[in-house]
DOTI-133538 format. One record per atom (N, C-alpha, C, O): residue in one letter; x, y, z; residue number from 0. Coordinates in Angstrom, 2 decimals, m for minus. Atoms other than C-alpha are relative to their C-alpha. Layout:
BEGIN
<r><aa>A</aa><east>X</east><north>Y</north><up>Z</up><i>NUM</i></r>
...
end
This chain:
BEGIN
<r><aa>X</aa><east>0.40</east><north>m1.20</north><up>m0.72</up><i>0</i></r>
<r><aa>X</aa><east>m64.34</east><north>m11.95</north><up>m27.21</up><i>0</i></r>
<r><aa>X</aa><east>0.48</east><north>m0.10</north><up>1.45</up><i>0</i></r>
<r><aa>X</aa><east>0.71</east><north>m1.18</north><up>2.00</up><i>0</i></r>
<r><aa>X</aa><east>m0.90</east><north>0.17</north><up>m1.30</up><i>1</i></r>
<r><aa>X</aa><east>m62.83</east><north>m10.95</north><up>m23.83</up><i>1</i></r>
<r><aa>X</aa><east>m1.18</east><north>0.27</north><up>1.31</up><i>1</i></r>
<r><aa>X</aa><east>m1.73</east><north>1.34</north><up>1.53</up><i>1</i></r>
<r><aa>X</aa><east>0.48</east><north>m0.45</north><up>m1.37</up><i>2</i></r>
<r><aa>X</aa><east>m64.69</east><north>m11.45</north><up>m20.43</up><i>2</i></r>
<r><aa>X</aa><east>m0.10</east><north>1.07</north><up>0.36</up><i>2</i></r>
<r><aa>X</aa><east>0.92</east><north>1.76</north><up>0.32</up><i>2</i></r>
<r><aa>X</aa><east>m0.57</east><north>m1.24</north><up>m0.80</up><i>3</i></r>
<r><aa>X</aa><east>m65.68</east><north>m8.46</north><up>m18.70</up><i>3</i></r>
<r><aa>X</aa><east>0.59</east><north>m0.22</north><up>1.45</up><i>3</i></r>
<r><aa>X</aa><east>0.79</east><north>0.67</north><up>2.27</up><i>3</i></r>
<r><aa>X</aa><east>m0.88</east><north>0.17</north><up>m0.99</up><i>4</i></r>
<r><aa>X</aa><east>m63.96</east><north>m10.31</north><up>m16.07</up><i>4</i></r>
<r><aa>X</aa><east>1.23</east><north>0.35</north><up>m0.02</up><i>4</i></r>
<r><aa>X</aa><east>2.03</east><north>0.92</north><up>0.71</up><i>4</i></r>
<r><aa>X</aa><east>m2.07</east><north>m0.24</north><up>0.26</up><i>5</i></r>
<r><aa>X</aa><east>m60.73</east><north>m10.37</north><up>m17.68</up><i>5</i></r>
<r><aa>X</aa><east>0.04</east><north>1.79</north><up>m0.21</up><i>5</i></r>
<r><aa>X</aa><east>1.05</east><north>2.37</north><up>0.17</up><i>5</i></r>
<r><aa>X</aa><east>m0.06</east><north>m1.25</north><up>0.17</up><i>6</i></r>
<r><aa>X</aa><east>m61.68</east><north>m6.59</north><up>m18.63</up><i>6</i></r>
<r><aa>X</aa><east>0.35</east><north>0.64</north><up>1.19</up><i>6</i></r>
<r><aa>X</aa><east>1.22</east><north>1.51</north><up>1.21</up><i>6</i></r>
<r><aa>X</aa><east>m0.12</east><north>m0.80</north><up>m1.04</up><i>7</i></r>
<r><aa>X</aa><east>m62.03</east><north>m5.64</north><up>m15.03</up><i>7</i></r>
<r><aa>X</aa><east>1.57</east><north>m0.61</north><up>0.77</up><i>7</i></r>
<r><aa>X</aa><east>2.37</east><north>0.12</north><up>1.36</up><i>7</i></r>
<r><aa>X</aa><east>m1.65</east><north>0.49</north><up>m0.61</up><i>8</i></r>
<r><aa>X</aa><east>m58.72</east><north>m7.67</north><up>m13.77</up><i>8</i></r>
<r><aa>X</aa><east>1.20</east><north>0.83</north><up>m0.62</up><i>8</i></r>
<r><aa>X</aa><east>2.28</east><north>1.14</north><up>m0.12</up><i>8</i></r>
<r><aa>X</aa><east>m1.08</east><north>m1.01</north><up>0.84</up><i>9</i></r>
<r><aa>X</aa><east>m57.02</east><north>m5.55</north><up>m16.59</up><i>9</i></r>
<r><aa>X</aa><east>m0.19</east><north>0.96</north><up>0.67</up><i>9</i></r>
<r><aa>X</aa><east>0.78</east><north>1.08</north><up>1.42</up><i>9</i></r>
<r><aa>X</aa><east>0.18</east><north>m0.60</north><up>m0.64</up><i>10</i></r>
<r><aa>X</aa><east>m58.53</east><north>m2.76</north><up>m15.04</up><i>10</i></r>
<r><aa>X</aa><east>0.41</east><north>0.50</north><up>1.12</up><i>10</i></r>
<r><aa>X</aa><east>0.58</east><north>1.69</north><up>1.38</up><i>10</i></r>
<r><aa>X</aa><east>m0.50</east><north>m0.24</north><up>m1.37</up><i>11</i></r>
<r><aa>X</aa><east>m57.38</east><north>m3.32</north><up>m11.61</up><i>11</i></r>
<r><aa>X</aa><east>1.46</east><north>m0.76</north><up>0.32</up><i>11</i></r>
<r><aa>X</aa><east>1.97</east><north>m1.11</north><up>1.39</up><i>11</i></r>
<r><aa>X</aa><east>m1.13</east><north>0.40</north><up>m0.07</up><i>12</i></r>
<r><aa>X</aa><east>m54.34</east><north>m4.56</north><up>m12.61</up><i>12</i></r>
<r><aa>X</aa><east>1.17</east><north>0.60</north><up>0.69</up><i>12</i></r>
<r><aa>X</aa><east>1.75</east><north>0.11</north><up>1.66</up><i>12</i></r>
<r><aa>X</aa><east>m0.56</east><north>m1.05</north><up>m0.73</up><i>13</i></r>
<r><aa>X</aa><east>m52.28</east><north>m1.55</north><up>m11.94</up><i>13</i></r>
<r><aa>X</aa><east>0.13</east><north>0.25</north><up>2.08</up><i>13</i></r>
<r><aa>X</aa><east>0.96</east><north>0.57</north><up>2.93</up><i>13</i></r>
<r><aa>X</aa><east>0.23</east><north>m0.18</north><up>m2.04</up><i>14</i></r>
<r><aa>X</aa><east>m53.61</east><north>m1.48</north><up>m7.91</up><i>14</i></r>
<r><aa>X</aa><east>0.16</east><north>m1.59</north><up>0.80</up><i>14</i></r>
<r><aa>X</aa><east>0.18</east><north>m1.71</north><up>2.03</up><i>14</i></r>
<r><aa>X</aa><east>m0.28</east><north>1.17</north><up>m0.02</up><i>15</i></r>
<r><aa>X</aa><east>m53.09</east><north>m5.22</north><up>m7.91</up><i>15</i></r>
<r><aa>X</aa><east>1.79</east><north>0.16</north><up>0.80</up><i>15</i></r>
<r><aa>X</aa><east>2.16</east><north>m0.07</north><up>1.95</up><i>15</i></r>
<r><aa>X</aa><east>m0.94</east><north>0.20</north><up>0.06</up><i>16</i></r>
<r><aa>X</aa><east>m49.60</east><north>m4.76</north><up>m8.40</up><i>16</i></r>
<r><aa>X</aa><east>0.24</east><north>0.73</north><up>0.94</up><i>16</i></r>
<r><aa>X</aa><east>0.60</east><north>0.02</north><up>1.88</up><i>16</i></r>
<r><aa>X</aa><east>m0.20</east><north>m0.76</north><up>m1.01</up><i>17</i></r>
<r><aa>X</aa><east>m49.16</east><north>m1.71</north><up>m6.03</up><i>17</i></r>
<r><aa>X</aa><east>m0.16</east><north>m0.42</north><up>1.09</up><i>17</i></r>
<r><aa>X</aa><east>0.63</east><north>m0.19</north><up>1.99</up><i>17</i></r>
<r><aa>X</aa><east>0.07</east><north>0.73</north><up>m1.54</up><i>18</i></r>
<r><aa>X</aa><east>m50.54</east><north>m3.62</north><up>m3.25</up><i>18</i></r>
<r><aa>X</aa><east>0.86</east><north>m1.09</north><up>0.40</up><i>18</i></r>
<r><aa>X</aa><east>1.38</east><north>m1.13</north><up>1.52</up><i>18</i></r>
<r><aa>X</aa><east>m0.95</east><north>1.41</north><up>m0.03</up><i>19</i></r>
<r><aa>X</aa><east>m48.59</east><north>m6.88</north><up>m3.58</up><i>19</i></r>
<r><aa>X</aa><east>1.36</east><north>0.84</north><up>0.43</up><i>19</i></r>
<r><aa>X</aa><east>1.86</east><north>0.50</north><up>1.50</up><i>19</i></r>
<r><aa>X</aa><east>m1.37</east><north>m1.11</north><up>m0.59</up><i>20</i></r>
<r><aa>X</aa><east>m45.36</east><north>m4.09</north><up>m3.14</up><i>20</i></r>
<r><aa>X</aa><east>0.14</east><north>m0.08</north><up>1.29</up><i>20</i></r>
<r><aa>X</aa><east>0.91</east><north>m0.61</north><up>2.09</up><i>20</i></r>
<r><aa>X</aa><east>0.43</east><north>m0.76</north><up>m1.27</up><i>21</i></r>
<r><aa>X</aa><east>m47.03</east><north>m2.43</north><up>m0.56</up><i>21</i></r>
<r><aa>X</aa><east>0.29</east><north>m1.17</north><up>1.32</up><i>21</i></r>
<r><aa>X</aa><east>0.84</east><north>m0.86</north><up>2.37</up><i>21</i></r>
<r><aa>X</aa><east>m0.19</east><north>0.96</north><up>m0.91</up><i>22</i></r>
<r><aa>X</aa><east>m46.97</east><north>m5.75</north><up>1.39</up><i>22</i></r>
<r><aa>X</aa><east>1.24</east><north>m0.78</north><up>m0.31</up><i>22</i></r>
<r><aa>X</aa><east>1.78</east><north>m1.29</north><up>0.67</up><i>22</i></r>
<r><aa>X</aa><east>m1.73</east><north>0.56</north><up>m0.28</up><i>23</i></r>
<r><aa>X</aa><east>m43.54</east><north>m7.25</north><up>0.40</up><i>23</i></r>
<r><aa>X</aa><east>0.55</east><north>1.22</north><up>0.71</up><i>23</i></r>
<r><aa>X</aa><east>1.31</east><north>0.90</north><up>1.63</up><i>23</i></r>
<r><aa>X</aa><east>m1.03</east><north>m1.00</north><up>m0.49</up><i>24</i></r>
<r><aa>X</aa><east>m42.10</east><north>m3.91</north><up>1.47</up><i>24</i></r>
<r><aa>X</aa><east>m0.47</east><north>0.02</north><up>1.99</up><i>24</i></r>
<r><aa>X</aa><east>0.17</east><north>0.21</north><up>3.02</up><i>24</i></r>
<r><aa>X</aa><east>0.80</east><north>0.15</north><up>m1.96</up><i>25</i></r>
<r><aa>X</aa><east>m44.70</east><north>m4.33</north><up>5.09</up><i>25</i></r>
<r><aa>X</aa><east>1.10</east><north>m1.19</north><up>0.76</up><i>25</i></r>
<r><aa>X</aa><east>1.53</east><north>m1.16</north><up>1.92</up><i>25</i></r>
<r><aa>X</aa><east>m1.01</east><north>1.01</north><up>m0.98</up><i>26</i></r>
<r><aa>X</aa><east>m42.33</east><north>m7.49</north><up>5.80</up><i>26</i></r>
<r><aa>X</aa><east>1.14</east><north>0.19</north><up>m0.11</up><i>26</i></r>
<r><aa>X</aa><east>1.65</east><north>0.27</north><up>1.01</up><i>26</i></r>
<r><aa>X</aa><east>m0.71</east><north>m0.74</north><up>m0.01</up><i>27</i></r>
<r><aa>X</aa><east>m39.58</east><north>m6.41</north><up>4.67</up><i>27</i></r>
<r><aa>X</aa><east>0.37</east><north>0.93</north><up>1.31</up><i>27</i></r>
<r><aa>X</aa><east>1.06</east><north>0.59</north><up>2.26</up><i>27</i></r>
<r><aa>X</aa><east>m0.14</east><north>m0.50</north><up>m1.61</up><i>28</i></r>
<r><aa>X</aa><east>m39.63</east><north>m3.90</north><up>7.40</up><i>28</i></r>
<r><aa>X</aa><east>m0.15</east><north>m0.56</north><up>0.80</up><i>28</i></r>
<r><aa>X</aa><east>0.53</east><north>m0.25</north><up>1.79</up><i>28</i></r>
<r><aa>X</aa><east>0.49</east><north>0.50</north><up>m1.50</up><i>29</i></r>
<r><aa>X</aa><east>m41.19</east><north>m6.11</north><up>9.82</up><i>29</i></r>
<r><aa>X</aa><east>1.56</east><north>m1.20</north><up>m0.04</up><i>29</i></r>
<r><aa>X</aa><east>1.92</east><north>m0.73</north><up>1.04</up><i>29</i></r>
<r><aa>X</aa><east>m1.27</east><north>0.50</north><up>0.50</up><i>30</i></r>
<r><aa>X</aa><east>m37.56</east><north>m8.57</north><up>9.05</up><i>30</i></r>
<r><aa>X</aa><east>1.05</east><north>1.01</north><up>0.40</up><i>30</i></r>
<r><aa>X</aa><east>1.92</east><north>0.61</north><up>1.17</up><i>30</i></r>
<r><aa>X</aa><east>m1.00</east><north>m0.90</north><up>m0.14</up><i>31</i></r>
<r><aa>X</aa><east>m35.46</east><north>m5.54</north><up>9.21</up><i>31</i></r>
<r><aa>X</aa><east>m0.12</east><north>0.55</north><up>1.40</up><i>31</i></r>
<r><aa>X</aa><east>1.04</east><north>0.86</north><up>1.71</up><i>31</i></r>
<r><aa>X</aa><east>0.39</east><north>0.03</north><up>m1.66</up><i>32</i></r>
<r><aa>X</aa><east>m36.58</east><north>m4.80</north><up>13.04</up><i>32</i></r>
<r><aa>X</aa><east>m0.34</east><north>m0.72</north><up>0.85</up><i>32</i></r>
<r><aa>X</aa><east>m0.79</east><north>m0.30</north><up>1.92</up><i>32</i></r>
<r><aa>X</aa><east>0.07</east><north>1.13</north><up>m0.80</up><i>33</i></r>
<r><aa>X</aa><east>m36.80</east><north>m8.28</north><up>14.31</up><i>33</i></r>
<r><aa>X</aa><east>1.69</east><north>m0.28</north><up>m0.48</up><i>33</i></r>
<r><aa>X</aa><east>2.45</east><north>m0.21</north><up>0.49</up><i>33</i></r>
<r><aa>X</aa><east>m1.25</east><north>0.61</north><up>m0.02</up><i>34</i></r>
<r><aa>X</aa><east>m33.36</east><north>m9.39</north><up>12.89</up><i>34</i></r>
<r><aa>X</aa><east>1.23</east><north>1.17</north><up>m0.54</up><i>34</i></r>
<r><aa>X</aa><east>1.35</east><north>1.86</north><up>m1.55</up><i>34</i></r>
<r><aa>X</aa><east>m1.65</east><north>m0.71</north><up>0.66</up><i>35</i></r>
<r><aa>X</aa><east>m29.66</east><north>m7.69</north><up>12.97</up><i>35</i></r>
<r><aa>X</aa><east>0.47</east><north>m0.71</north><up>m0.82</up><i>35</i></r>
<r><aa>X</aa><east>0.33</east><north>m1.93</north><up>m0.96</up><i>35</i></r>
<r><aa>X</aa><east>m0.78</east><north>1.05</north><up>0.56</up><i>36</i></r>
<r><aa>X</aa><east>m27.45</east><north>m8.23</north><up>10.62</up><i>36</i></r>
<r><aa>X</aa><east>m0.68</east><north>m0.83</north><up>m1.31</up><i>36</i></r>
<r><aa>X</aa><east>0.02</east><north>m1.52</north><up>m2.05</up><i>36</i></r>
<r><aa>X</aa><east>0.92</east><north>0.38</north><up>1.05</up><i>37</i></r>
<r><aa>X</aa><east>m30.10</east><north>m9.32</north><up>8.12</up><i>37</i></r>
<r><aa>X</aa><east>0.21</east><north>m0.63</north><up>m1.43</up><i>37</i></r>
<r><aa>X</aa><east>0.55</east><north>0.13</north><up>m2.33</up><i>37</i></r>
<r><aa>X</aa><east>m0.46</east><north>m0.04</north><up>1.37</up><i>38</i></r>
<r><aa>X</aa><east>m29.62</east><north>m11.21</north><up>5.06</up><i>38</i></r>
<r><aa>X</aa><east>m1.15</east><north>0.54</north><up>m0.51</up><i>38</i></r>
<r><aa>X</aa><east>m2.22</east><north>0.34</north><up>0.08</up><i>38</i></r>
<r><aa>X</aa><east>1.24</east><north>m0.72</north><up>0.92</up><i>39</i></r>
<r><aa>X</aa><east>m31.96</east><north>m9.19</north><up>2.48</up><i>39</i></r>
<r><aa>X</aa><east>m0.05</east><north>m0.84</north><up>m1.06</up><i>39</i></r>
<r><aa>X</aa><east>m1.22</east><north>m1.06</north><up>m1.38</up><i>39</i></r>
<r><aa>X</aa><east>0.94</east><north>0.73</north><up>0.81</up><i>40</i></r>
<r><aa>X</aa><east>m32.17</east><north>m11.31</north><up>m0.04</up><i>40</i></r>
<r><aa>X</aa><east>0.10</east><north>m1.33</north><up>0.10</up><i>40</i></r>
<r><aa>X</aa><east>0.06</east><north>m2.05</north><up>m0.89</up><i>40</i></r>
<r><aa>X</aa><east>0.44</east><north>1.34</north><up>m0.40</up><i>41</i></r>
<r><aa>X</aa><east>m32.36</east><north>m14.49</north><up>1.86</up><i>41</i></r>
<r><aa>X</aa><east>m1.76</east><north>0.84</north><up>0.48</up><i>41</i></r>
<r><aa>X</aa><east>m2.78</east><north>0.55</north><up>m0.13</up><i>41</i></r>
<r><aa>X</aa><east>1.38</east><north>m0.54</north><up>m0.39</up><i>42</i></r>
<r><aa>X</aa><east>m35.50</east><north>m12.31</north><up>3.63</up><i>42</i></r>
<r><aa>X</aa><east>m0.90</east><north>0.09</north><up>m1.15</up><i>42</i></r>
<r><aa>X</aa><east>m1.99</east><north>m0.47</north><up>m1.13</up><i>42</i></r>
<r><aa>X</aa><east>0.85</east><north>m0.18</north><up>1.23</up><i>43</i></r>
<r><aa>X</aa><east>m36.83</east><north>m11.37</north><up>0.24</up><i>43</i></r>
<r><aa>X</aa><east>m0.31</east><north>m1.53</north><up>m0.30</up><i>43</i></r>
<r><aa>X</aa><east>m1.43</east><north>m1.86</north><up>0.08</up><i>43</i></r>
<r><aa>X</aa><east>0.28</east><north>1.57</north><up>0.85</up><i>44</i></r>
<r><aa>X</aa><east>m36.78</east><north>m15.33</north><up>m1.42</up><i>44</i></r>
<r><aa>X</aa><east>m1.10</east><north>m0.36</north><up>1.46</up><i>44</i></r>
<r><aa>X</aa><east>m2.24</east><north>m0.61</north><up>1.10</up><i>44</i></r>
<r><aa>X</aa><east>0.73</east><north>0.51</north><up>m0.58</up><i>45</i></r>
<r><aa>X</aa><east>m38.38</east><north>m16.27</north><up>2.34</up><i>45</i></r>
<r><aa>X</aa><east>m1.65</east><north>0.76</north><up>m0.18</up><i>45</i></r>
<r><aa>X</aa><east>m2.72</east><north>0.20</north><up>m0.40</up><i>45</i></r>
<r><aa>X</aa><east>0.96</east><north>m0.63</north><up>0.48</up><i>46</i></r>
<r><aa>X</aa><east>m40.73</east><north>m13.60</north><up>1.84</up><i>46</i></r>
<r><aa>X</aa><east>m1.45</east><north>m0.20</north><up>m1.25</up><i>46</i></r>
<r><aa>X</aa><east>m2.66</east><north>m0.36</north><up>m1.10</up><i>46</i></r>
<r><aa>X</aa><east>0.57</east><north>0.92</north><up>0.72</up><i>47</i></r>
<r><aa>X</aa><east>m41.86</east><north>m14.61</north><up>m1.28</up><i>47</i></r>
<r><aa>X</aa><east>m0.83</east><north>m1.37</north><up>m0.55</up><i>47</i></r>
<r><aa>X</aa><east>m1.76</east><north>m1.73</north><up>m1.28</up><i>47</i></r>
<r><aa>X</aa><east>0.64</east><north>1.73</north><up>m0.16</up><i>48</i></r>
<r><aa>X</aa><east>m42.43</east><north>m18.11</north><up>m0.90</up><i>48</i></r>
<r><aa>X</aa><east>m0.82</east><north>0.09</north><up>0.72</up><i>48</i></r>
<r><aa>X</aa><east>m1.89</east><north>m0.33</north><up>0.27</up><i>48</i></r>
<r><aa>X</aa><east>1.64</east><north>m0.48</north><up>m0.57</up><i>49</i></r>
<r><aa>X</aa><east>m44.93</east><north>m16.93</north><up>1.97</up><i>49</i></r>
<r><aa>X</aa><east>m1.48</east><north>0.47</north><up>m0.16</up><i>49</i></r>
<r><aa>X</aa><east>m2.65</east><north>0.36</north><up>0.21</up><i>49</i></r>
<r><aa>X</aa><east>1.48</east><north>m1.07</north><up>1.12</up><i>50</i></r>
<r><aa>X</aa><east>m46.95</east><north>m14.76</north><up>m0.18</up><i>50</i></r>
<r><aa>X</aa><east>m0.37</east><north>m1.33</north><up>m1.12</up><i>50</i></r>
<r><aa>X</aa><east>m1.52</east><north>m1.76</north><up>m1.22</up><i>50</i></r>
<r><aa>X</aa><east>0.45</east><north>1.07</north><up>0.88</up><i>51</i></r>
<r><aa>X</aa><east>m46.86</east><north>m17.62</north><up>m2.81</up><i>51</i></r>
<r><aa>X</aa><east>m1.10</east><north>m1.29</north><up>0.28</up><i>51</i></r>
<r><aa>X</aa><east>m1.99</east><north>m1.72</north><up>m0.45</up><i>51</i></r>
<r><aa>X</aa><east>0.15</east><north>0.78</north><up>m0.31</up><i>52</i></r>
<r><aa>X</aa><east>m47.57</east><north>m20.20</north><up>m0.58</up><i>52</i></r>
<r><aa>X</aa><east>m1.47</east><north>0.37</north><up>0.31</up><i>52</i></r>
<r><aa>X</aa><east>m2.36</east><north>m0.40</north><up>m0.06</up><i>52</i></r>
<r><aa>X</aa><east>0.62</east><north>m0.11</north><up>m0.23</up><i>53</i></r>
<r><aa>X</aa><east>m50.09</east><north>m18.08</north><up>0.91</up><i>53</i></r>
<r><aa>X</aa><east>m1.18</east><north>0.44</north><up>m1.27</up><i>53</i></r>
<r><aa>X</aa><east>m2.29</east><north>0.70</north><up>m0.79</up><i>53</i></r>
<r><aa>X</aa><east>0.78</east><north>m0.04</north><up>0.90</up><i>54</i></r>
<r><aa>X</aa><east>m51.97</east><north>m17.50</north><up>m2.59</up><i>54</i></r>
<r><aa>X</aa><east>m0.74</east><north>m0.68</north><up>m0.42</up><i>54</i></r>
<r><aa>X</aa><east>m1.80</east><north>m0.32</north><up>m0.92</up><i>54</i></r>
<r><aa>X</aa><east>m0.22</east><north>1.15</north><up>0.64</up><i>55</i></r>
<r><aa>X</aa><east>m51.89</east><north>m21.15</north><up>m3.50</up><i>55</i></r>
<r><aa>X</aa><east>m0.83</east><north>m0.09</north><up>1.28</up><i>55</i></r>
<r><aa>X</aa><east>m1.91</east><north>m0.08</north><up>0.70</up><i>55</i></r>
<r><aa>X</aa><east>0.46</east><north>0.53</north><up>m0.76</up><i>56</i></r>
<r><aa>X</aa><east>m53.52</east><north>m21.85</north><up>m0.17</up><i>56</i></r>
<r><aa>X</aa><east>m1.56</east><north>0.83</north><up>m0.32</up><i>56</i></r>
<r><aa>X</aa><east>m2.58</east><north>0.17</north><up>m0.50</up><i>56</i></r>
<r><aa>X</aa><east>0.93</east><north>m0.45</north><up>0.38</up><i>57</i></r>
<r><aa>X</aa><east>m56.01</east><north>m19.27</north><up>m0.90</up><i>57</i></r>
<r><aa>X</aa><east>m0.98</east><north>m0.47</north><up>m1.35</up><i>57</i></r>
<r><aa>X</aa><east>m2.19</east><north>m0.46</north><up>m1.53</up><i>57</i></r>
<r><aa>X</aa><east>0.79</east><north>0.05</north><up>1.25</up><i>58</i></r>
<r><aa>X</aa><east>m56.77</east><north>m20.14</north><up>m4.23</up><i>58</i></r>
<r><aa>X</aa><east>m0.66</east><north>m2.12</north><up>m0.11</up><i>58</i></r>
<r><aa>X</aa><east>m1.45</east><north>m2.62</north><up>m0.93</up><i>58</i></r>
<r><aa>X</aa><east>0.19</east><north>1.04</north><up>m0.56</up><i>59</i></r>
<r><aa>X</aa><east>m57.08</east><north>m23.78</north><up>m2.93</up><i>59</i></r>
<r><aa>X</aa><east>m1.80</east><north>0.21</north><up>0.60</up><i>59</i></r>
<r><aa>X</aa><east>m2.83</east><north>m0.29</north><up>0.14</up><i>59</i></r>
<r><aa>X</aa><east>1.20</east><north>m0.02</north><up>m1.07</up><i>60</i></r>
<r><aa>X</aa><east>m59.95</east><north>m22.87</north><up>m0.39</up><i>60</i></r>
<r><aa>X</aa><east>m1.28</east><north>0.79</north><up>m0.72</up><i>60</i></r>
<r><aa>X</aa><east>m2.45</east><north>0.85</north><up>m0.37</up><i>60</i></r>
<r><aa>X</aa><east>1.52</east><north>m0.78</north><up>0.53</up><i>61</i></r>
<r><aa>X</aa><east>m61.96</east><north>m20.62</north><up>m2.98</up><i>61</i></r>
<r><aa>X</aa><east>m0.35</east><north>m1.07</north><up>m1.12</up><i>61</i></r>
<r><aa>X</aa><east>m1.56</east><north>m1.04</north><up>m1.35</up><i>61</i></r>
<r><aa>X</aa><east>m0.19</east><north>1.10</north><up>0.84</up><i>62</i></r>
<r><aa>X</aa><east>m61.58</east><north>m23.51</north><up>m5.55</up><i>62</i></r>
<r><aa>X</aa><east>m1.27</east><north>m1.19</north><up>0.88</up><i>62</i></r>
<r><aa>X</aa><east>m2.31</east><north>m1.60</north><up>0.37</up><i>62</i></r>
<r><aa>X</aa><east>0.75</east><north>0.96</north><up>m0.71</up><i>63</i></r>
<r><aa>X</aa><east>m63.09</east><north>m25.96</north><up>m2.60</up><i>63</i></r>
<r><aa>X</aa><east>m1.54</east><north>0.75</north><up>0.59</up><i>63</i></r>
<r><aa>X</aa><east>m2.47</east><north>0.19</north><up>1.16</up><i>63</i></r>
<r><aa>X</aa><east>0.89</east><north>m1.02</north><up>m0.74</up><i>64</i></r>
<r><aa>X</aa><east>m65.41</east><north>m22.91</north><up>m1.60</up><i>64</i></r>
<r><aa>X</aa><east>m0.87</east><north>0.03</north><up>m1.28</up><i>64</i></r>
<r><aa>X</aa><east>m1.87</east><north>0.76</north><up>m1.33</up><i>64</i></r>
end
């Protein structure tokens, strides 16, 4: 039988994903008006690894929390 945890993560899956966008596309811009000349998908991979890194750090501290 399925969690109504996992029910509600299904749930908010959809706005999950929209937001995670919403904020690659926030640096993204903020990248594209600090640097000319821009590589985009060196920015994107650094990008990424930020958000990752910063998940993993999160999910670290609620883990110890």
């Amino acid at each position: 039988m399925v969690k109504i945890e996992q029910l509600e993560m299904n749930a908010q899956r959809a706005q999950l994903n929209a937001d995670m966008k919403d904020l690659v596309e926030k640096y993204r811009s903020i990248f594209g008006w600090d640097v000319p000349d821009i590589d985009e998908s060196l920015s994107e991979r650094l990008i990424f690894a930020a958000l990752r890194q910063a998940l993993n750090d999160l999910e670290g501290q609620s883990v110890k929390g």
